[in-house]
VEXDREN-2710 file (C-alpha; in Angstrom, 1 decimal):
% VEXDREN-2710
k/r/px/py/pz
1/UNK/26.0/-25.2/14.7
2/UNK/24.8/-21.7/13.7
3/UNK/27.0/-18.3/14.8
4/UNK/25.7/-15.3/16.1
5/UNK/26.8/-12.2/14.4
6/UNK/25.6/-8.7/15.2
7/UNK/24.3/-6.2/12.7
8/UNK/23.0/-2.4/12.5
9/UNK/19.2/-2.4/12.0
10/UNK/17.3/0.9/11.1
11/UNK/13.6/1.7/12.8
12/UNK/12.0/4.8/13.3
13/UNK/15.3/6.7/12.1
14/UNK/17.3/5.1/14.9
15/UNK/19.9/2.6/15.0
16/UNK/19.4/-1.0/16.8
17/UNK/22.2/-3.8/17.6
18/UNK/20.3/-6.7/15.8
19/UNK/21.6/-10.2/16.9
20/UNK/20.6/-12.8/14.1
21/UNK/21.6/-16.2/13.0
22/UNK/24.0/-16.8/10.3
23/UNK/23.7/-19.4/7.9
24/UNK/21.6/-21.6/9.8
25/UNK/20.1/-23.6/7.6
26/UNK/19.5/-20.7/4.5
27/UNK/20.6/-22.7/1.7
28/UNK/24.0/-20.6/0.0
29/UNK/23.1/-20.0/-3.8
30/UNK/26.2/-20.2/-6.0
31/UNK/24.5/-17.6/-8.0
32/UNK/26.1/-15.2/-5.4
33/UNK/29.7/-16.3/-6.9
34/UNK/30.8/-15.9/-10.9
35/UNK/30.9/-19.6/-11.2
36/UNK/27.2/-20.3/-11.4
37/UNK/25.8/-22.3/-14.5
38/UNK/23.7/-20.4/-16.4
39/UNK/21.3/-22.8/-17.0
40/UNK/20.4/-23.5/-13.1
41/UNK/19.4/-19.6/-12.6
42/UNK/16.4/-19.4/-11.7
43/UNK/14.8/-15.5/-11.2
44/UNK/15.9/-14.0/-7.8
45/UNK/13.3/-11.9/-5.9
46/UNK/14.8/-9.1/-3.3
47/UNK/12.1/-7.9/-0.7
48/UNK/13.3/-4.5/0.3
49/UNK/12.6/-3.9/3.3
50/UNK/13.6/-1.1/6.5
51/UNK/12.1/-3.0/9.8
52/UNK/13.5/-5.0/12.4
53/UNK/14.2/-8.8/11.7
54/UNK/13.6/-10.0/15.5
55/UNK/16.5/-12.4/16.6
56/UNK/15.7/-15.4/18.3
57/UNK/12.5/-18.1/17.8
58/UNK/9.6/-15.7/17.2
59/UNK/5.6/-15.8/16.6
60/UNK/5.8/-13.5/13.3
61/UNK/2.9/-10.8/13.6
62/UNK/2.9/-7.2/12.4
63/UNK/4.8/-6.3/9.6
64/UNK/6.8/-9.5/11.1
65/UNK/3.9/-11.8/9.7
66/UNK/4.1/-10.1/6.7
67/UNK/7.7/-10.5/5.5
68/UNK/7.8/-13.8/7.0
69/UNK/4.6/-14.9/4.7
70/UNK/6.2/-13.6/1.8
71/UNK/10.1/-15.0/2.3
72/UNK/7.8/-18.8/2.7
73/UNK/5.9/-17.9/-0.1
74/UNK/9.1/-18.7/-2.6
75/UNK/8.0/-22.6/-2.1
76/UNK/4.7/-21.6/-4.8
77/UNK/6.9/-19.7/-7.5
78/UNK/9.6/-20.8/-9.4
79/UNK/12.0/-18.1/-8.3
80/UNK/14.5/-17.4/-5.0
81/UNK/12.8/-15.3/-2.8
82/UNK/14.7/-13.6/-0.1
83/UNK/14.4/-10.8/2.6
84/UNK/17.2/-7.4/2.6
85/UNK/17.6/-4.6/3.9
86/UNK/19.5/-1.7/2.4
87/UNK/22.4/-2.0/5.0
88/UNK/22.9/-5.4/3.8
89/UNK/24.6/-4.2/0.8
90/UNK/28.2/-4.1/-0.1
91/UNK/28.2/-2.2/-2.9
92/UNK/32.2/-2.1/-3.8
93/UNK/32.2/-6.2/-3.8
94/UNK/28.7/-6.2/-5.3
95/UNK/27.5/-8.7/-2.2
96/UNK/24.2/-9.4/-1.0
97/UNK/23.1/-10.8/2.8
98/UNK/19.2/-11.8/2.6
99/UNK/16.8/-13.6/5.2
100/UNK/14.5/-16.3/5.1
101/UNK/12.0/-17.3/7.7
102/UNK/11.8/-20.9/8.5
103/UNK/8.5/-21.9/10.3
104/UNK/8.5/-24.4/13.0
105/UNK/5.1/-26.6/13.5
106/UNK/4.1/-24.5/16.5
107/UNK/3.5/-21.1/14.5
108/UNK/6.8/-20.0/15.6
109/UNK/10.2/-19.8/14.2
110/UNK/13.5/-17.5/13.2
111/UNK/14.8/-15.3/10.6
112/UNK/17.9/-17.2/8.9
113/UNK/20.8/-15.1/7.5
114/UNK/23.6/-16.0/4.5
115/UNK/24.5/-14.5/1.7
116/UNK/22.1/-13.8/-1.7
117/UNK/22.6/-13.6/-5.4
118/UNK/21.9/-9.8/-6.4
119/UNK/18.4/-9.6/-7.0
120/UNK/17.2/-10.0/-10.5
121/UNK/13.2/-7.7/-9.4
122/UNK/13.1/-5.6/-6.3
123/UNK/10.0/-5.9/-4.3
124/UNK/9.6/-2.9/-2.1
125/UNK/8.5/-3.0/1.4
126/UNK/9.5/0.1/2.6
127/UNK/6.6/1.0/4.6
128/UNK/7.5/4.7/5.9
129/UNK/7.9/7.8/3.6
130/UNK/11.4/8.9/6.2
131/UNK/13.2/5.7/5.6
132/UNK/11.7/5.9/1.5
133/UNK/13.7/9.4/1.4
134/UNK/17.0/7.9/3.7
135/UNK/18.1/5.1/1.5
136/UNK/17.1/6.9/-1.7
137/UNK/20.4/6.2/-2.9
138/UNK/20.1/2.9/-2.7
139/UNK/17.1/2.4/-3.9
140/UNK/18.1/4.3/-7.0
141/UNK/21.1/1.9/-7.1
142/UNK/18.9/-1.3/-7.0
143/UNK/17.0/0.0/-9.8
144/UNK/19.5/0.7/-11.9
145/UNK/21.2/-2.7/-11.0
146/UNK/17.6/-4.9/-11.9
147/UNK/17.6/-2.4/-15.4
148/UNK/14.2/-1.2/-13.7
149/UNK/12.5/-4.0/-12.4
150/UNK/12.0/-2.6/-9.5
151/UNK/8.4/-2.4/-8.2
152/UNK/6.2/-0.4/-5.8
153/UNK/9.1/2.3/-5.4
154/UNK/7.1/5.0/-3.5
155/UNK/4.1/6.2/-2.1
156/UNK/1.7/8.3/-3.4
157/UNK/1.0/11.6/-3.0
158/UNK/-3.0/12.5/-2.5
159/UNK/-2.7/15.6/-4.4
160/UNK/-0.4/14.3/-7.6
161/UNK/-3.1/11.6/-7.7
162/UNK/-6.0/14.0/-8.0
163/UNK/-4.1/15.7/-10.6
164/UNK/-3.3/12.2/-12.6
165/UNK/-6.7/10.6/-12.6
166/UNK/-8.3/14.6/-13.3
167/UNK/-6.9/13.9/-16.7
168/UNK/-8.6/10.6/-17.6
169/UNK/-12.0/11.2/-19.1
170/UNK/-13.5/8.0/-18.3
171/UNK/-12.2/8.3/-14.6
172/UNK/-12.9/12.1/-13.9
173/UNK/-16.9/11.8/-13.1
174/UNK/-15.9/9.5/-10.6
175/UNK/-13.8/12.3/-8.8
176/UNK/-14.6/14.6/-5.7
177/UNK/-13.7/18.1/-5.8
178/UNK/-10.4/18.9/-4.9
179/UNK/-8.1/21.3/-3.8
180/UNK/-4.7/22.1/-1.8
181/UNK/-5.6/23.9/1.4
182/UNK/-2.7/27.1/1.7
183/UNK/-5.0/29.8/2.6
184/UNK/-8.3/30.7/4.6
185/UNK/-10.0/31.6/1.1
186/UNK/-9.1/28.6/-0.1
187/UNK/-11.7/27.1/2.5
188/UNK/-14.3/29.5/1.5
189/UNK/-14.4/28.9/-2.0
190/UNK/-15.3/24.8/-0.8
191/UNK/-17.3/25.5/1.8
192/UNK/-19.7/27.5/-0.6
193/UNK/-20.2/24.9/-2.6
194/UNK/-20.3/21.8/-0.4
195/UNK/-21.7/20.9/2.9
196/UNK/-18.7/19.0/4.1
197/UNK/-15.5/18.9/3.6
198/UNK/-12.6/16.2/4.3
199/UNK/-8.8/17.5/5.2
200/UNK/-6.1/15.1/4.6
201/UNK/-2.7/15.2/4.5
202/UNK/-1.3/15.0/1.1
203/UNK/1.3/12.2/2.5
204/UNK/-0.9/10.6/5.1
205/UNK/-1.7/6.9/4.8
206/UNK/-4.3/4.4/7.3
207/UNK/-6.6/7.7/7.8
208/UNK/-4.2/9.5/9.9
209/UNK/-4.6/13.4/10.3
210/UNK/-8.2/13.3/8.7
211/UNK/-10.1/16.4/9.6
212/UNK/-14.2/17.0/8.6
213/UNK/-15.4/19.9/8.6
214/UNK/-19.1/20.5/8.9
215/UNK/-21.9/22.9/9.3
216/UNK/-23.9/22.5/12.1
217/UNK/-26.7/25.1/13.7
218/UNK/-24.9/28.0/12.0
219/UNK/-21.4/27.2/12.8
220/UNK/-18.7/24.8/11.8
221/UNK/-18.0/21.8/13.2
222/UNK/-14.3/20.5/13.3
223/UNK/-14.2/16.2/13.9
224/UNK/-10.9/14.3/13.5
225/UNK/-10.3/10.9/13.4
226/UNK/-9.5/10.0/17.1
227/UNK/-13.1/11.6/17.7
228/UNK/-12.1/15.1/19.1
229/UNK/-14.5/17.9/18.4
230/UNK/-14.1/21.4/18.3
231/UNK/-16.3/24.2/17.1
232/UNK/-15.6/27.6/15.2
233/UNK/-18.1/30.5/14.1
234/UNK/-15.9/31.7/11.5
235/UNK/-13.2/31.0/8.2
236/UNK/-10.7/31.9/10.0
237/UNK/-11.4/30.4/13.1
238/UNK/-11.5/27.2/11.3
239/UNK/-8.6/27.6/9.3
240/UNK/-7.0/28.7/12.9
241/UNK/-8.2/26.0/14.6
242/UNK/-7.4/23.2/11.8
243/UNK/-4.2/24.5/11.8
244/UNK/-3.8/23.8/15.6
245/UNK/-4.9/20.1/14.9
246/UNK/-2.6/19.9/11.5
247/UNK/0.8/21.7/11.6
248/UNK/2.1/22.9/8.8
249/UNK/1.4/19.6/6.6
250/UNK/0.6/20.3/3.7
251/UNK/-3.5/19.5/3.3
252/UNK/-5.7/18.6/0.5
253/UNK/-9.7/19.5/0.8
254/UNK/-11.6/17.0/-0.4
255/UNK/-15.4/17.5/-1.5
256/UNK/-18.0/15.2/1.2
257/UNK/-19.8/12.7/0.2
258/UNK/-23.2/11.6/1.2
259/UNK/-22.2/7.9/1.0
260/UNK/-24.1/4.7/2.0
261/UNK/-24.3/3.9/5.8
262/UNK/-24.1/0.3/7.2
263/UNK/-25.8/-0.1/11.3
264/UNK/-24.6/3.8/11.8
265/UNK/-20.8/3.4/10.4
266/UNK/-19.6/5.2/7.1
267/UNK/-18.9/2.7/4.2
268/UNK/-16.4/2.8/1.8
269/UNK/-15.0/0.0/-0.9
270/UNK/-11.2/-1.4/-0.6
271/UNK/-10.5/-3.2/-3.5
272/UNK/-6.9/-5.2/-3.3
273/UNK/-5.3/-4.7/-7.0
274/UNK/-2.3/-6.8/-7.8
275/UNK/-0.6/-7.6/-11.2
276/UNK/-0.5/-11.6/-12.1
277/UNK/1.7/-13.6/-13.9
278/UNK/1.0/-12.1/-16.4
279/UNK/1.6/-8.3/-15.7
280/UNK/-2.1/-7.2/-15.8
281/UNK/-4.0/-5.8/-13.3
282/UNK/-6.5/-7.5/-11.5
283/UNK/-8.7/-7.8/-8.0
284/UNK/-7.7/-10.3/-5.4
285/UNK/-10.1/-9.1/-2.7
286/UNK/-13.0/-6.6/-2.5
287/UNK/-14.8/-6.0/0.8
288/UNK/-16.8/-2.8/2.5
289/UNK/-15.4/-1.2/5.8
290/UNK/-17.7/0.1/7.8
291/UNK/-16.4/2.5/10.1
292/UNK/-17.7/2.6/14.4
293/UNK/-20.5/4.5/14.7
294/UNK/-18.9/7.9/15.0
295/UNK/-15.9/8.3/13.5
296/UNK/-15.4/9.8/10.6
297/UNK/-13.5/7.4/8.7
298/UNK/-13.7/3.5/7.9
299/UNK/-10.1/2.5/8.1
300/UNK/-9.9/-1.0/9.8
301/UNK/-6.9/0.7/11.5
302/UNK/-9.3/3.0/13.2
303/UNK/-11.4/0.5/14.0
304/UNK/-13.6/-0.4/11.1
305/UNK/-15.1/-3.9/10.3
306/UNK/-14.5/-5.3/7.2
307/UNK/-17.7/-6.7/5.1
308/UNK/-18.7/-8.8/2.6
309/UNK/-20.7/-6.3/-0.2
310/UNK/-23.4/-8.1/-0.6
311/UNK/-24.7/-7.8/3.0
312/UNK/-23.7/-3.5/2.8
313/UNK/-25.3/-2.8/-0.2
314/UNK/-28.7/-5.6/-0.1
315/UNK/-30.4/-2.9/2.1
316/UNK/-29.9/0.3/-0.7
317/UNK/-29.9/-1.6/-4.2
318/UNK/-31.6/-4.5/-5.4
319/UNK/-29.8/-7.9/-6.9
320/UNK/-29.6/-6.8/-10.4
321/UNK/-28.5/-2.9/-9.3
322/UNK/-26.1/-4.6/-6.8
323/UNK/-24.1/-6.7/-9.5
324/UNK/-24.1/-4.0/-11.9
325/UNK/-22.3/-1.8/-9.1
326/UNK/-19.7/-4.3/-9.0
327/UNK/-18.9/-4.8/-12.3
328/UNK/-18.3/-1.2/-12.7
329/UNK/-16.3/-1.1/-9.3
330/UNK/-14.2/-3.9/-10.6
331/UNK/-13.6/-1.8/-14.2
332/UNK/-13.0/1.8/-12.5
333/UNK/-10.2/0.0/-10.2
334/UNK/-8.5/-1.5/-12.8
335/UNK/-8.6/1.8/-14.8
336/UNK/-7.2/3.8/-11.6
337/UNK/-4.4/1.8/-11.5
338/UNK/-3.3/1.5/-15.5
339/UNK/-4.1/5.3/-15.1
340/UNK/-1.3/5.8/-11.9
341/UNK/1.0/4.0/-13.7
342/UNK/1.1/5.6/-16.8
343/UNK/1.2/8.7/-15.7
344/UNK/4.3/8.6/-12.9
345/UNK/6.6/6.3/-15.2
346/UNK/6.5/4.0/-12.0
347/UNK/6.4/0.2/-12.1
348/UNK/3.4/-0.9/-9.3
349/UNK/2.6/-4.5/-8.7
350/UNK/-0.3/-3.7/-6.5
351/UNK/-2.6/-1.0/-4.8
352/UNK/-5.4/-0.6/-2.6
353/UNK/-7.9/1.6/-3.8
354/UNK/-10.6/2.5/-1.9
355/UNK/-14.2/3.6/-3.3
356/UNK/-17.5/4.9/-2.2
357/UNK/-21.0/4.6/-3.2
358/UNK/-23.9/7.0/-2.6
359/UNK/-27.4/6.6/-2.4
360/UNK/-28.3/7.1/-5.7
361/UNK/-25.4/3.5/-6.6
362/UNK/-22.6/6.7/-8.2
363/UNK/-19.2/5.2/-7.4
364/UNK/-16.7/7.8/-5.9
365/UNK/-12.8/7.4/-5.6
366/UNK/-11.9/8.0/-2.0
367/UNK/-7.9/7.2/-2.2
368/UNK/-5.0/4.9/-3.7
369/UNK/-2.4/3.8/-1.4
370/UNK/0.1/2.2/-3.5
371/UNK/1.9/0.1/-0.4
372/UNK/-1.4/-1.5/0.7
373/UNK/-1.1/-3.7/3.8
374/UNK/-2.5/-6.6/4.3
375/UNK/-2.8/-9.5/6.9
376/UNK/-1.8/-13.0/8.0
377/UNK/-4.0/-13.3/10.8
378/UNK/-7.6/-12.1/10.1
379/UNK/-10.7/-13.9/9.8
380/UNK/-10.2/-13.6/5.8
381/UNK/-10.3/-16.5/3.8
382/UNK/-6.7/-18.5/4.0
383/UNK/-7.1/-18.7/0.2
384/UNK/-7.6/-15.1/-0.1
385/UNK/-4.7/-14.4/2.0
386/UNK/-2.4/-16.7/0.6
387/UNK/-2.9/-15.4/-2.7
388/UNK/-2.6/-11.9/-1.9
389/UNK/0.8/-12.6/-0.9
390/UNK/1.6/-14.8/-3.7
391/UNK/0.4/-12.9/-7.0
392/UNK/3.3/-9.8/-6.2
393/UNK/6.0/-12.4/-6.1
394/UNK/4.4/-14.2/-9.4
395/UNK/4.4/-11.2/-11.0
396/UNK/8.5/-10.6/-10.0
397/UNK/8.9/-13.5/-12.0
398/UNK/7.0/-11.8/-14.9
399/UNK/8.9/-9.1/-14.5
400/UNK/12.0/-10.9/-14.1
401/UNK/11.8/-11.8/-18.2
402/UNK/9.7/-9.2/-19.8
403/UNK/11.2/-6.3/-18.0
404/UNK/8.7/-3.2/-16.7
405/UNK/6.2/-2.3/-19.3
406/UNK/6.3/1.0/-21.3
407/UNK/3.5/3.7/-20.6
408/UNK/1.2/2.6/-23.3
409/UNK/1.5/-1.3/-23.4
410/UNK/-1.0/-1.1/-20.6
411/UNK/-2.3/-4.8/-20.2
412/UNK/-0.7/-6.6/-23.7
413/UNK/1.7/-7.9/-21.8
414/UNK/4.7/-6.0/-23.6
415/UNK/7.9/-5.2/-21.9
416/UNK/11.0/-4.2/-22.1
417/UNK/14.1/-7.0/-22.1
END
């Protein structure tokens, strides 16, 4: 019969009493003691995560559905898979407490508790830049323990990005004009040259804080994401008035596109990169969203529709222009992402990077989010789905033996033991 115990949960930088069950079923590896053979370890896989594990018999959606998919995902690689938290750590005894999600037949079912071998990889799950910066510590502990295997350790940062891929020859045509927005002439100097601009926060992720900035009938024209309009006749009165809307985050400006349309929503590419087994970088999904007619950004957050490329692009290109658009979508993604790696000394094991494409078929990089989210419950393929949780955790077990792989090595598989 399983024991309830009671234990501190972190979300949105409070502190939660989280009943769970204990040892309920979670099989107890003797890797967690000294005695373990050798010869019966297999490679253990840590999810990191900071969210609530819900007590009780649950339906797992949300970032739920997520973790839960990817703790019952250890059946289809040959590795231990478990769910922690940095709280579950007790670093003077070196002790680990994990989770796995068993599934009942009726979609539901319960987070399981025991204790864990130290985790050989660290996959990180951390999805909020606040608790990312909290348990730094421990995060920098966890690397150090795994001799850095220890994947997807941060998010990115719009304007470091710019700055990275600015320096790749092959990748720079493919880049809007950029800038960090810290003064009223900085504004000017864009608005000269370009039509539209797009505002985002250097840290912002799912299209929050998005601000366009038009001209329209001799003055600007201020749109942000939620739809809100307001109108200014001057620099200043923009920059006044986007400060209003913005804070004091810091901003980069971002040169507008004229991209393709689809039935009166902007388009633009997300293309789901993972690492395999194999440590090299490829796509598991790419789709258009197309964005409600209005807004000013695709994000299926915001209430974009996802779409299959063929049907977007069929009314701009022809069949030969349209397959030669995503051969080179599928090359520049793979180059964006050997590119980011390289250059921050980070070990990724997947991004979402998200193009456009004008009129005229040129392929522009929008943004790379290098904690992409994905779902359990779409109308996706189940294949699809299933595998985009499955490659990360088949390339933990790559990881687990060739260790992270040296700037340079890019995609010969090299690594570091």
């Amino acid at each position: 019969m399983s024991t309830k115990t009671t234990s501190k949960i972190e979300r949105n930088g409070t502190e939660q009493m989280n009943p769970v069950e204990e040892n309920a079923g979670i099989p107890v590896n003797d890797n967690a003691s000294p005695k373990k053979k050798s010869q019966d370890k297999k490679p253990v896989i840590g999810i990191l995560t900071t969210n609530k594990l819900h007590s009780g018999r649950i339906k797992p959606t949300g970032v739920q559905g997520e973790l839960s998919f990817l703790s019952r995902m250890e059946k289809r690689v040959p590795a231990e898979v478990y769910v922690f938290r940095p709280w579950d750590i007790d670093w003077g005894n070196n002790r680990f407490t994990g989770y796995r999600f068993v599934m009942e037949e009726d979609g539901y079912g319960r987070w399981v508790k025991g204790p864990v071998p130290p985790p050989d990889v660290v996959y990180d799950q951390i999805y909020t830049r606040v608790a990312e910066r909290r348990y730094q510590q421990d995060r920098t502990r966890l690397n150090k323990l795994t001799k850095g295997r220890y994947f997807n350790p941060c998010y990115l940062n719009k304007h470091v990005v710019h700055d990275y891929l600015k320096d790749v020859p092959e990748i720079r045509p493919h880049l809007p004009k950029a800038r960090v927005l810290k003064e009223p002439k900085d504004l000017t100097s864009m608005l000269a040259s370009f039509h539209n601009l797009y505002l985002k926060p250097v840290t912002g992720s799912l299209g929050r804080g998005i601000i366009r900035i038009s001209r329209e009938s001799g003055r600007f024209v201020l749109k942000s994401r939620g739809g809100q309009v307001r109108y200014a006749l001057s620099i200043k009165d923009v920059y006044r008035k986007f400060r209003a809307i913005g804070g004091r985050r810091l901003y980069l400006i971002q040169q507008g596109i004229d991209l393709i349309t689809f039935e009166g929503g902007v388009v633009d590419i997300r293309t789901l990169m993972q690492k395999n087994d194999k440590g090299m970088w490829t796509i598991t999904k790419v789709y258009a969203r197309v964005g409600r007619k209005g807004n000013i950004t695709s994000n299926l957050a915001s209430g974009g529709t996802p779409y299959p490329l063929n049907e977007v692009f069929k009314q701009y290109f022809d069949k030969d222009r349209i397959a030669e658009i995503k051969k080179k979508i599928r090359a520049l993604s793979i180059k964006v992402c050997e590119a980011l790696e390289n250059a921050s000394g980070h070990v990724f094991g997947e991004m979402g990077v998200d193009l456009g494409v004008d009129k005229d078929g040129h392929i522009w990089i929008i943004e790379v989010n290098s904690k992409p989210r994905r779902t359990v419950e779409g109308k996706g393929s189940p294949k699809l789905i299933t595998l985009s949780f499955t490659k990360p955790l088949r390339f933990a077990c790559y990881l687990a033996v060739n260790g992270p792989v040296r700037p340079g090595d890019k995609q010969n598989g090299k690594g570091v033991k």
